[in-house]
Biopython code that builds the backbone (N, CA, C, O; Angstrom):
import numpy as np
from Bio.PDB.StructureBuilder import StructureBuilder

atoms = [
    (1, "UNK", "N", (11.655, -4.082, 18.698)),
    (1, "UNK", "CA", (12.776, -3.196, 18.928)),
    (1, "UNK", "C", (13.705, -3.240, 17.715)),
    (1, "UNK", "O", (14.256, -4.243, 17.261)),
    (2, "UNK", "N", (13.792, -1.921, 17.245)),
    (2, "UNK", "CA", (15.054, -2.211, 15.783)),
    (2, "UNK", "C", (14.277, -1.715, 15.021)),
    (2, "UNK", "O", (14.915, -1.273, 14.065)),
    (3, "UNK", "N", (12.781, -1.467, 14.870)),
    (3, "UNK", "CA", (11.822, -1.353, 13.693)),
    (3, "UNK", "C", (11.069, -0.216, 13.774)),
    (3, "UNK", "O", (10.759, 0.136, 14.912)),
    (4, "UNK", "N", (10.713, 0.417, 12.894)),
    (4, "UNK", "CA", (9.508, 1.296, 12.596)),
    (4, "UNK", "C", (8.864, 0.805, 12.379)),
    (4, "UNK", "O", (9.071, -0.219, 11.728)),
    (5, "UNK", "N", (7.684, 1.155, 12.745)),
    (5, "UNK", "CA", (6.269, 0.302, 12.629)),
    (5, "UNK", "C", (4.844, 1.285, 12.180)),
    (5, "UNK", "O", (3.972, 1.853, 12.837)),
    (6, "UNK", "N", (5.159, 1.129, 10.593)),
    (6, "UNK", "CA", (3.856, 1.930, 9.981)),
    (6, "UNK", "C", (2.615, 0.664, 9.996)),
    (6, "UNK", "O", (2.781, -0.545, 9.836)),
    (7, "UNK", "N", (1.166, 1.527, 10.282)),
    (7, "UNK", "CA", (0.007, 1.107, 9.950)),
    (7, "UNK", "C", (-0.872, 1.756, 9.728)),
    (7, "UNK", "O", (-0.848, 2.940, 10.064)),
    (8, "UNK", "N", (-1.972, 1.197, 9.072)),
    (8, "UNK", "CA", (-3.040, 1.809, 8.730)),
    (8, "UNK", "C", (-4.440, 0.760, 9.013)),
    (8, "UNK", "O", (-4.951, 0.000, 8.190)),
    (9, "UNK", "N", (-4.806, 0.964, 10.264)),
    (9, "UNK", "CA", (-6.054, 0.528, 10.551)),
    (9, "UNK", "C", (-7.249, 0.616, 10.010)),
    (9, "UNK", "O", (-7.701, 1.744, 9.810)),
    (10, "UNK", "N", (-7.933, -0.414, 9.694)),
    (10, "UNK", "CA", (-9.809, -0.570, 8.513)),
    (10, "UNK", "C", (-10.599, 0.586, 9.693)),
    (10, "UNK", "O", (-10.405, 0.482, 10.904)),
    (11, "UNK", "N", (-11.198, 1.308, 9.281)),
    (11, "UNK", "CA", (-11.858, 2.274, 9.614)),
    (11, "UNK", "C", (-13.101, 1.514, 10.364)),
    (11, "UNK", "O", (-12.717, 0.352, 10.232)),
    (12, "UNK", "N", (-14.045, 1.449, 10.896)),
    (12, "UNK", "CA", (-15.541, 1.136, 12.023)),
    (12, "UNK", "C", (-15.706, -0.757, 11.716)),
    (12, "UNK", "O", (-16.603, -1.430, 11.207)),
    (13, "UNK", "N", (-14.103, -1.170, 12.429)),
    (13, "UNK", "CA", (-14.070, -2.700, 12.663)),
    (13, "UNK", "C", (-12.959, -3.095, 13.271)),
    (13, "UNK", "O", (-12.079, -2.249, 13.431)),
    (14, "UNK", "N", (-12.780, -4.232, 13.666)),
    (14, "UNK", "CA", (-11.546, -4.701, 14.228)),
    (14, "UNK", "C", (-10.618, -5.036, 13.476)),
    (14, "UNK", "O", (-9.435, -4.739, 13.640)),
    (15, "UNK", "N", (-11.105, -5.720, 12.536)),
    (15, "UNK", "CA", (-9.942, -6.356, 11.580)),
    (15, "UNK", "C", (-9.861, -5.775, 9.956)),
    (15, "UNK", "O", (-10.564, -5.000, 9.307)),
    (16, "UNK", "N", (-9.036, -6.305, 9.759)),
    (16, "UNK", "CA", (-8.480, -5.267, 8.241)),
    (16, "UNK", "C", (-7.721, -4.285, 8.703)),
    (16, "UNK", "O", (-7.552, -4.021, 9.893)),
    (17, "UNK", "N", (-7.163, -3.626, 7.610)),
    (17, "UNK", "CA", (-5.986, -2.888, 7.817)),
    (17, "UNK", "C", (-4.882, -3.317, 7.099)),
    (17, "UNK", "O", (-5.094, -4.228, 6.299)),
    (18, "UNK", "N", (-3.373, -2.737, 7.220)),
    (18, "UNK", "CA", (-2.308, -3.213, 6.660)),
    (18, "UNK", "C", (-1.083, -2.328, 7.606)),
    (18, "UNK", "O", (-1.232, -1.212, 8.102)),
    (19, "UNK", "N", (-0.068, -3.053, 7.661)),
    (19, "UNK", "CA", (0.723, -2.785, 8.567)),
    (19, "UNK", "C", (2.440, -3.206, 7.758)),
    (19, "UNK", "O", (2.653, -4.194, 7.054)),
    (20, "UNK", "N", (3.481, -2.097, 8.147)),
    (20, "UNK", "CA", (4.567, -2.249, 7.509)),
    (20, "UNK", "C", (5.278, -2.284, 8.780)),
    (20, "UNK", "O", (4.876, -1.673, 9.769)),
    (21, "UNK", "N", (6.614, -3.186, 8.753)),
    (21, "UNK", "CA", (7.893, -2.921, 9.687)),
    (21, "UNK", "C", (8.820, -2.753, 8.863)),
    (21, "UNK", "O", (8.929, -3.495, 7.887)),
    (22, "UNK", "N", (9.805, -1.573, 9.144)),
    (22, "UNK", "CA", (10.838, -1.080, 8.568)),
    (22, "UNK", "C", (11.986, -1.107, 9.391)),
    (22, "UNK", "O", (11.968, -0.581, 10.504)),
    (23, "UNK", "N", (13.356, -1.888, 8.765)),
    (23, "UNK", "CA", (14.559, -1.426, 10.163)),
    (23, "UNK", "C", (14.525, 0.096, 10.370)),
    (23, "UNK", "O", (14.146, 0.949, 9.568)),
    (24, "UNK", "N", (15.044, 0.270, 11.727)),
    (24, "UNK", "CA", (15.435, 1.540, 12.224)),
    (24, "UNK", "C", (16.685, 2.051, 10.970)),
    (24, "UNK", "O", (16.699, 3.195, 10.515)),
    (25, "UNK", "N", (17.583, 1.072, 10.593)),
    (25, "UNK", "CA", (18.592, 1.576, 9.786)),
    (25, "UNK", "C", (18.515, 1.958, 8.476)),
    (25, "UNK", "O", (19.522, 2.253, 7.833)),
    (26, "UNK", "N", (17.063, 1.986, 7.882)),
    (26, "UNK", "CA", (16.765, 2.524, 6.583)),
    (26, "UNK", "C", (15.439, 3.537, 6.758)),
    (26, "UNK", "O", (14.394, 3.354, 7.382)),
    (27, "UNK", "N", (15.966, 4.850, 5.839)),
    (27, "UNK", "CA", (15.400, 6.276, 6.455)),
    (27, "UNK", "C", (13.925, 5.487, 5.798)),
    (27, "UNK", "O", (13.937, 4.605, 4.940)),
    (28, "UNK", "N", (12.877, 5.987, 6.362)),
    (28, "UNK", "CA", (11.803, 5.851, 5.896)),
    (28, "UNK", "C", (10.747, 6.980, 6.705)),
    (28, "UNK", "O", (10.806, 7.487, 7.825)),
    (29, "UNK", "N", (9.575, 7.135, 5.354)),
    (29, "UNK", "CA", (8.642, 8.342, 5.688)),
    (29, "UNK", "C", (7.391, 7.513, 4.885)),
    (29, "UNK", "O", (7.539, 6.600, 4.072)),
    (30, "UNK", "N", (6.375, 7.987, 5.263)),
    (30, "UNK", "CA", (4.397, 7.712, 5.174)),
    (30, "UNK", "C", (4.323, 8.850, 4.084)),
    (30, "UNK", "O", (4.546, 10.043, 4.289)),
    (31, "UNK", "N", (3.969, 8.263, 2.884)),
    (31, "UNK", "CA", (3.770, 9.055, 2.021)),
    (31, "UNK", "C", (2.106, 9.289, 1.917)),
    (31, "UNK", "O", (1.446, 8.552, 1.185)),
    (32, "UNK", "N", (1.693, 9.989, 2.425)),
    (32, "UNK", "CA", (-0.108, 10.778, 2.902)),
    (32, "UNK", "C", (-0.175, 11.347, 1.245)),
    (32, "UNK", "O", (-1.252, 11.371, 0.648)),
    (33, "UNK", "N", (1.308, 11.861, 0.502)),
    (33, "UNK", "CA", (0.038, 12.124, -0.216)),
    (33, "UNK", "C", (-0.259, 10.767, -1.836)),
    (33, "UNK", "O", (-0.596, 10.794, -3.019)),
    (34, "UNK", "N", (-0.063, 10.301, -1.334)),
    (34, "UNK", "CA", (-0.184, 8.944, -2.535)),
    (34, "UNK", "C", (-1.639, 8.321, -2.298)),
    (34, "UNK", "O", (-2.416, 8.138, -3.235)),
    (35, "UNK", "N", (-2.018, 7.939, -0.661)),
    (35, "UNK", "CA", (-3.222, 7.619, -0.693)),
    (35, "UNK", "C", (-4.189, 8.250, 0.193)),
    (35, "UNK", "O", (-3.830, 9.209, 0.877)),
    (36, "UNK", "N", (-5.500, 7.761, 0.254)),
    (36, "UNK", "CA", (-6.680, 8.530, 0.482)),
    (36, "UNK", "C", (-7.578, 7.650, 1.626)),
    (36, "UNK", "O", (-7.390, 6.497, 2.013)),
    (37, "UNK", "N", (-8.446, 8.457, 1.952)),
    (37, "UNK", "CA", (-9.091, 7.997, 3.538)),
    (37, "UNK", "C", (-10.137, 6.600, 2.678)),
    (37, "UNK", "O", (-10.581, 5.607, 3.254)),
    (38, "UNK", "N", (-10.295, 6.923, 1.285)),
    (38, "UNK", "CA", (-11.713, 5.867, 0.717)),
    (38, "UNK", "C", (-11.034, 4.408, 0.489)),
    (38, "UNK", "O", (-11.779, 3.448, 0.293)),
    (39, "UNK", "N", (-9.646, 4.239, 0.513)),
    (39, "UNK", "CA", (-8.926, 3.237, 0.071)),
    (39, "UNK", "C", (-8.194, 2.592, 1.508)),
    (39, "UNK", "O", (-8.235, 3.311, 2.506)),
    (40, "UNK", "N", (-7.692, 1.574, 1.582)),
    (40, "UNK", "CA", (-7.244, 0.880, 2.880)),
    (40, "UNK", "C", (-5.708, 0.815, 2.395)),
    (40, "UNK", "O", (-5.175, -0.276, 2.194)),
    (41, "UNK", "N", (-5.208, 1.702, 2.266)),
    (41, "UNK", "CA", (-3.892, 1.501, 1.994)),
    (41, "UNK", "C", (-2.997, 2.221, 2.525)),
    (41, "UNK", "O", (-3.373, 3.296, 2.994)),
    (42, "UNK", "N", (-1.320, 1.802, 2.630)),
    (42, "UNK", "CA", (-0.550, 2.083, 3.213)),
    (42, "UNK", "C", (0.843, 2.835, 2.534)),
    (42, "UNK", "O", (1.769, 2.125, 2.926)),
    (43, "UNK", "N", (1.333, 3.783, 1.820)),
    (43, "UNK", "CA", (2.420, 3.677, 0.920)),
    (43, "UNK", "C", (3.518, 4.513, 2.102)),
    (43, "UNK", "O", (3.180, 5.342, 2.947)),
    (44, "UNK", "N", (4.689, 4.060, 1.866)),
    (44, "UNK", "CA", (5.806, 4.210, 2.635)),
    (44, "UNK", "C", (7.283, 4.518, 1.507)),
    (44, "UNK", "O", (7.575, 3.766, 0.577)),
    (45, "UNK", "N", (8.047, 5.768, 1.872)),
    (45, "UNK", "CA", (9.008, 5.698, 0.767)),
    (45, "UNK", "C", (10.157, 5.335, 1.288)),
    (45, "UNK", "O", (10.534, 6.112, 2.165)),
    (46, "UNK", "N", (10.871, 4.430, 1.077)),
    (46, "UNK", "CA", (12.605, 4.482, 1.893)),
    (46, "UNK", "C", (13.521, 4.413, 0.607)),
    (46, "UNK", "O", (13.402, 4.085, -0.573)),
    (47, "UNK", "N", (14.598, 4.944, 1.542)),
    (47, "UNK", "CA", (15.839, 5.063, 1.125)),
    (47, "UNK", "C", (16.743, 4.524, 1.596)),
    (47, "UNK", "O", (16.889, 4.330, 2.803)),
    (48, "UNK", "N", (17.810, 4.056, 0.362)),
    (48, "UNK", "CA", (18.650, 3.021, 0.966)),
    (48, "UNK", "C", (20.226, 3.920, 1.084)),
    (48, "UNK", "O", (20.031, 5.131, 0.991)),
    (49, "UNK", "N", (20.978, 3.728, 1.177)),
    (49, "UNK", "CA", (22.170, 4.329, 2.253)),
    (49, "UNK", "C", (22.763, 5.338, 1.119)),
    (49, "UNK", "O", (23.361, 6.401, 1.291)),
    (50, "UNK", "N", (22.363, 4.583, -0.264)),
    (50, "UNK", "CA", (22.878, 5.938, -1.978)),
    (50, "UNK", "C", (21.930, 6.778, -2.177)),
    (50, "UNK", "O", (21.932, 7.713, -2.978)),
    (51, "UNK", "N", (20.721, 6.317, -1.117)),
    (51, "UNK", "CA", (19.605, 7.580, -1.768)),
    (51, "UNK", "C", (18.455, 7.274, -2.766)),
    (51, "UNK", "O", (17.513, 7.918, -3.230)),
    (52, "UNK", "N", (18.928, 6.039, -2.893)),
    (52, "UNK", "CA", (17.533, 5.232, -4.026)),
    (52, "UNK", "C", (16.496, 5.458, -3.090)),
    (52, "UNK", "O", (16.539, 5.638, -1.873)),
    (53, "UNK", "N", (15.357, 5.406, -4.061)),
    (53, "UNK", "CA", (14.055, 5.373, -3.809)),
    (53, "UNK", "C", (13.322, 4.148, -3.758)),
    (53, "UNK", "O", (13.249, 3.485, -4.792)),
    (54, "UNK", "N", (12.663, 3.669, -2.517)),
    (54, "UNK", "CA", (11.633, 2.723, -2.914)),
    (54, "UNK", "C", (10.302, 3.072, -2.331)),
    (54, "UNK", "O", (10.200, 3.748, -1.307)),
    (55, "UNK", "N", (9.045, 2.489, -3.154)),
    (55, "UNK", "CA", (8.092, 3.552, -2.340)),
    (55, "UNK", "C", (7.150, 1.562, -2.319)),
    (55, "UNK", "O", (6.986, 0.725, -3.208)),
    (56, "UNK", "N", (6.789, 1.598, -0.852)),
    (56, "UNK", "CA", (6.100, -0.091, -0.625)),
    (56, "UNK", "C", (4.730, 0.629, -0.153)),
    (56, "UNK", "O", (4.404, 1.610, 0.514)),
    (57, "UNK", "N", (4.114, -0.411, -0.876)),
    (57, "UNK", "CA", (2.595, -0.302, -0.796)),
    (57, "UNK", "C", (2.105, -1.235, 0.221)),
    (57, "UNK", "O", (3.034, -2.006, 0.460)),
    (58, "UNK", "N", (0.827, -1.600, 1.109)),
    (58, "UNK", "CA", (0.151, -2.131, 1.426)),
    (58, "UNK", "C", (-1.105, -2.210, 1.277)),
    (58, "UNK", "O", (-1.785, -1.291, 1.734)),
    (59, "UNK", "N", (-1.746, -3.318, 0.603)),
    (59, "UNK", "CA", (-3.360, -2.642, 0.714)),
    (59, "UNK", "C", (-3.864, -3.870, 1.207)),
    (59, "UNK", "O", (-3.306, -4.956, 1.358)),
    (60, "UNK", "N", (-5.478, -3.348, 1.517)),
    (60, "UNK", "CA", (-6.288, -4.677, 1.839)),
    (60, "UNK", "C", (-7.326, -4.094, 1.419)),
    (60, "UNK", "O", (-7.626, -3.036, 1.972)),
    (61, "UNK", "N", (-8.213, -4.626, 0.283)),
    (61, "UNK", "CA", (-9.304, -4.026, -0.483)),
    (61, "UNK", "C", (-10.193, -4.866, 0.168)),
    (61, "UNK", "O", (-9.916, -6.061, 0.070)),
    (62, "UNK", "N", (-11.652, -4.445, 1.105)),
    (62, "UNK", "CA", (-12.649, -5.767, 1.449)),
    (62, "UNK", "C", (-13.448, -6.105, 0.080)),
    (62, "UNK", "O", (-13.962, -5.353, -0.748)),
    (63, "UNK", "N", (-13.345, -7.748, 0.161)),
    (63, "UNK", "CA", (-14.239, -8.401, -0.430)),
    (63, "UNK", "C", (-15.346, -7.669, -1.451)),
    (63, "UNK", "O", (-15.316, -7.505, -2.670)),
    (64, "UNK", "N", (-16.452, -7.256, -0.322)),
    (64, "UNK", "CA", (-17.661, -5.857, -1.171)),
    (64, "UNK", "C", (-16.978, -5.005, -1.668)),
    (64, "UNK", "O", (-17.812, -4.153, -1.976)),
    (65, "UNK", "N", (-15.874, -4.584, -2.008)),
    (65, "UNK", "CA", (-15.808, -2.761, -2.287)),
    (65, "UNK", "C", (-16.463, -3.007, -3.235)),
    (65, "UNK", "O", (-16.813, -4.090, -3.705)),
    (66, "UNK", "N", (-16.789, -1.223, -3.779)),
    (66, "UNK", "CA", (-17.623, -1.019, -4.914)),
    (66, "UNK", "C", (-16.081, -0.888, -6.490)),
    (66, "UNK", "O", (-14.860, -0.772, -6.376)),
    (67, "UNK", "N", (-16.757, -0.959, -7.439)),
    (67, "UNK", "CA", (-15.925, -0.272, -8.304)),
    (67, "UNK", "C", (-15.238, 0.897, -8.693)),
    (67, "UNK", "O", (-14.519, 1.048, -9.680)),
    (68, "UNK", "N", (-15.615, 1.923, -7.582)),
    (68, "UNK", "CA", (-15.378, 3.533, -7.392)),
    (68, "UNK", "C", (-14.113, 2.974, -6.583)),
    (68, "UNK", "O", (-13.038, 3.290, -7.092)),
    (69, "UNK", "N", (-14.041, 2.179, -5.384)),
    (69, "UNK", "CA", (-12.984, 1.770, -4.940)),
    (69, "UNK", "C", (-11.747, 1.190, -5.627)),
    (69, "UNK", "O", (-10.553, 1.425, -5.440)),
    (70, "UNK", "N", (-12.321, 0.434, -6.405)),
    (70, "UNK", "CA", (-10.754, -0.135, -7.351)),
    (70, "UNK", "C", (-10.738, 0.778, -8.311)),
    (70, "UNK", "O", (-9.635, 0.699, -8.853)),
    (71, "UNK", "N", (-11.424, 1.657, -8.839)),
    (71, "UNK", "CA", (-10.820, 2.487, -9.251)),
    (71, "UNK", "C", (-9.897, 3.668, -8.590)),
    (71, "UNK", "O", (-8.858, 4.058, -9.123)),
    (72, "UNK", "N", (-10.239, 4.012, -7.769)),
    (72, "UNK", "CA", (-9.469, 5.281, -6.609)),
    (72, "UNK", "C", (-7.919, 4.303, -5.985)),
    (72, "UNK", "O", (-6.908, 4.845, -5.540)),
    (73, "UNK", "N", (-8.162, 2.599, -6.144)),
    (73, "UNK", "CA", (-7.168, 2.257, -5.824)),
    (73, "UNK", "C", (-5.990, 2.012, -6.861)),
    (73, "UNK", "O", (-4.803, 1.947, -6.543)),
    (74, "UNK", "N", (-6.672, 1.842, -8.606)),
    (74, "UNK", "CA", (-6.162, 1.863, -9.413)),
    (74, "UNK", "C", (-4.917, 3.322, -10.038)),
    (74, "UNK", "O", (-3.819, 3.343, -10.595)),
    (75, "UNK", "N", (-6.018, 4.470, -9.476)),
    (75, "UNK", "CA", (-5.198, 5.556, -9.603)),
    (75, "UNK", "C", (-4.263, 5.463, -8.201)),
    (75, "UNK", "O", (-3.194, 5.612, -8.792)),
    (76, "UNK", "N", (-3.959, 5.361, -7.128)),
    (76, "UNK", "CA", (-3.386, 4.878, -6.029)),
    (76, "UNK", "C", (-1.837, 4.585, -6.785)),
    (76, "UNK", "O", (-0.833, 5.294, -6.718)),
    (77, "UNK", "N", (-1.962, 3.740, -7.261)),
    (77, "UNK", "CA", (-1.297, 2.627, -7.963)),
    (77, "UNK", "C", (0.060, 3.496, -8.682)),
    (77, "UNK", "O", (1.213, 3.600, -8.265)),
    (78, "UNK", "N", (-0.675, 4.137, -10.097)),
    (78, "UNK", "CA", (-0.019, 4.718, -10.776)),
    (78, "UNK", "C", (1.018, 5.897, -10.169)),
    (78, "UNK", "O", (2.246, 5.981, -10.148)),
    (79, "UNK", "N", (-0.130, 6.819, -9.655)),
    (79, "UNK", "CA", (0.687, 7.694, -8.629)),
    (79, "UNK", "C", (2.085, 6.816, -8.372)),
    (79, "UNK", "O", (3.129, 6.715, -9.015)),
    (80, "UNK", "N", (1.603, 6.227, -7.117)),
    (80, "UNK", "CA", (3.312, 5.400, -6.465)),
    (80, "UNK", "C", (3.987, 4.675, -7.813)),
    (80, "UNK", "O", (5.198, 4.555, -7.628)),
    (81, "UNK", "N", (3.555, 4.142, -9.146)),
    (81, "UNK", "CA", (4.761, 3.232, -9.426)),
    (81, "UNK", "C", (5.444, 5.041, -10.194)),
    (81, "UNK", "O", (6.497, 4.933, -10.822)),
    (82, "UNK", "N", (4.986, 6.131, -10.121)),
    (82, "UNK", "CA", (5.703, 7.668, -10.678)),
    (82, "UNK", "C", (6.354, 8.376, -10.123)),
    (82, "UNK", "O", (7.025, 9.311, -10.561)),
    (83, "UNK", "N", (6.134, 7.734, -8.330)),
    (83, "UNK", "CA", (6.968, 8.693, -7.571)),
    (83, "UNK", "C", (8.564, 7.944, -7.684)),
    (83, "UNK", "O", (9.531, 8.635, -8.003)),
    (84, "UNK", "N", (8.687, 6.656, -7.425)),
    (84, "UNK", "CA", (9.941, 6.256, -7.007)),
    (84, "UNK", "C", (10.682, 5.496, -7.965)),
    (84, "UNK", "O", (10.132, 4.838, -8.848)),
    (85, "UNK", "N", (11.415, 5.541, -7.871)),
    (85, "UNK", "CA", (12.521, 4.615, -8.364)),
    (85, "UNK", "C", (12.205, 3.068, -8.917)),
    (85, "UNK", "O", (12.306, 2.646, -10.069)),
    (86, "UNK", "N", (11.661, 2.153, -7.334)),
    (86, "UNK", "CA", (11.279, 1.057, -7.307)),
    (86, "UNK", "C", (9.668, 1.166, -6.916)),
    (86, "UNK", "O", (9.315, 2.276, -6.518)),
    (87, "UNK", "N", (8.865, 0.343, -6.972)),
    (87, "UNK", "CA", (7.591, 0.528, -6.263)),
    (87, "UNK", "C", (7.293, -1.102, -6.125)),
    (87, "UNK", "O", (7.523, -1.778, -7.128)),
    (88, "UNK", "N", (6.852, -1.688, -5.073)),
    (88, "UNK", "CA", (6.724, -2.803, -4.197)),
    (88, "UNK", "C", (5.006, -2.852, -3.830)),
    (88, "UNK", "O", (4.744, -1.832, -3.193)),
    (89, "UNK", "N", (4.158, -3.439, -3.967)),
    (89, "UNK", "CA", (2.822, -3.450, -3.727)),
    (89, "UNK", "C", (2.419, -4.902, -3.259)),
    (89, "UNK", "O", (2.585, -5.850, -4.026)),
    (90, "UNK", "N", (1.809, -5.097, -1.810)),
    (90, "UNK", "CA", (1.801, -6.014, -1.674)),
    (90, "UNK", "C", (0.147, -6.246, -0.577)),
    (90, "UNK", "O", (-0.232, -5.357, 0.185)),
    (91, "UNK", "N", (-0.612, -7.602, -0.749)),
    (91, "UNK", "CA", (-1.238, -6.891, 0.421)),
    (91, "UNK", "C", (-2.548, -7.941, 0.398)),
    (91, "UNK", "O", (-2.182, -9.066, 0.739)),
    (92, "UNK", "N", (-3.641, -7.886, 0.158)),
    (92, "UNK", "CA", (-4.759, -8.381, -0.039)),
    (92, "UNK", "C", (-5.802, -7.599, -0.635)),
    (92, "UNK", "O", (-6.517, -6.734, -0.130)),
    (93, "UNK", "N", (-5.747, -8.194, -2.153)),
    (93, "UNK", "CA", (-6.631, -7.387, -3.284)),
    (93, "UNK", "C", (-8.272, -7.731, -3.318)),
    (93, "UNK", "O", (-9.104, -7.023, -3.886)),
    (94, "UNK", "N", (-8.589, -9.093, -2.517)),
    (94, "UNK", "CA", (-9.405, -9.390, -2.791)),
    (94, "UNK", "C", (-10.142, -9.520, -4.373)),
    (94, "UNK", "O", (-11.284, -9.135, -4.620)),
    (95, "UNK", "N", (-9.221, -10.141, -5.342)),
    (95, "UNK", "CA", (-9.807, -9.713, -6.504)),
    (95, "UNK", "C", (-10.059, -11.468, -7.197)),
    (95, "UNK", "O", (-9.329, -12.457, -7.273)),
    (96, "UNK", "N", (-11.252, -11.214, -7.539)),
    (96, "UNK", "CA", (-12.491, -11.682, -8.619)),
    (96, "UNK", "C", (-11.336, -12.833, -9.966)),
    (96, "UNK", "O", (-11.311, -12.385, -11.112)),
    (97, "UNK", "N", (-10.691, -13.885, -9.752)),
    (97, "UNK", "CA", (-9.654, -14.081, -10.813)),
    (97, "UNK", "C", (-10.400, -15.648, -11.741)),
    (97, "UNK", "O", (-10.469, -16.783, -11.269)),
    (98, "UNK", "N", (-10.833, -15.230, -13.027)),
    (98, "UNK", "CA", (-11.287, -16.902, -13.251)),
    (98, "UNK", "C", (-9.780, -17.270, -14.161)),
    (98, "UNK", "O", (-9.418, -16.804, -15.241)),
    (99, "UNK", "N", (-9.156, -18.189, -13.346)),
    (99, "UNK", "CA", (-8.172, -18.791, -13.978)),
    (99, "UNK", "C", (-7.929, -20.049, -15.609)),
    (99, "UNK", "O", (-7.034, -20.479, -16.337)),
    (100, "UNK", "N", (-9.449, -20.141, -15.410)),
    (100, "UNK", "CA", (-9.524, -20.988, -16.825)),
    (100, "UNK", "C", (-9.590, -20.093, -18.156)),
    (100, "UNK", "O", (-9.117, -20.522, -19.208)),
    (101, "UNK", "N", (-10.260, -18.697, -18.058)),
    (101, "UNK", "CA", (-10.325, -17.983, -19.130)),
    (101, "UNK", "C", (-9.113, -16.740, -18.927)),
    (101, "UNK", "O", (-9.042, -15.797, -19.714)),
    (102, "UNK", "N", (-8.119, -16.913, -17.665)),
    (102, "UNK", "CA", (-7.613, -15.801, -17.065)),
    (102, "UNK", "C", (-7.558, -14.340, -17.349)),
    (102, "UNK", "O", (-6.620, -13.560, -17.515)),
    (103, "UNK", "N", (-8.678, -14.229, -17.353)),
    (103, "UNK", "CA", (-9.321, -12.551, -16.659)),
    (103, "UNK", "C", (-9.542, -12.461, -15.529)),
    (103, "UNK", "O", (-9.954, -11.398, -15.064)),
]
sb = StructureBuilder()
sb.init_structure("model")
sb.init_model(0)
sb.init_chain("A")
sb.init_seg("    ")
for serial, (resi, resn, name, xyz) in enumerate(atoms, 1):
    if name == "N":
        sb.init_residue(resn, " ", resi, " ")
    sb.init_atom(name, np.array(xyz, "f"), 0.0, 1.0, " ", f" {name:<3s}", serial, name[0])
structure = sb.get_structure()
C-alpha cells in the first residue's frame, strides 16, 4: 500500500523477471518504447516534484542468452541513458567477468 508496482515477468517459466516499486508520491510511467519482448527488461521514467527526469532500468539477462541478446540489450541501454536526465540500471546481468585479466 503507498506503491506502484511495475513488473515484467520471464516469458514460458516461473522464475525470472524483474520487478520495480515506486511511491505513489512520485509520478511514474512504463516506458514500452525503450524495451522489447526479446530482452527481460523493465524501464520506468519518474519524475520528481521539479520535473527531473529519471528513467530506472531492470533487467535479468538468463545465464544462456545468445549474443543477439546482449546485443538488443546493449542497444536497450543507450536508448534509456538518451532519454532522461538520470538513468539508473540495475538487475541481474548474468555476465561472464574474469577478474584477474578484468575483461
Amino acid at each position: 500500500q503507498g506503491y506502484t508496482s511495475y513488473r515484467k515477468d520471464r516469458r514460458m517459466s516461473r522464475v525470472g523477471g524483474g520487478a520495480l516499486l515506486i511511491r505513489n508520491e512520485i509520478w511514474s510511467l512504463v516506458r514500452g518504447n525503450i524495451g522489447s519482448e526479446d530482452v527481460e527488461s523493465l524501464w520506468v521514467e519518474l519524475r520528481n516534484y521539479k520535473g527531473k527526469e529519471t528513467i530506472m532500468g531492470v533487467i535479468s539477462r538468463p545465464a544462456n542468452s545468445s549474443q543477439e541478446i546482449g546485443y538488443k540489450l546493449h542497444q536497450e541501454i543507450q536508448l534509456a541513458c538518451k532519454k532522461g536526465n538520470a538513468t539508473v540500471i540495475m538487475g541481474d546481468f548474468n555476465m561472464q567477468v574474469d577478474w584477474e585479466n578484468q575483461v
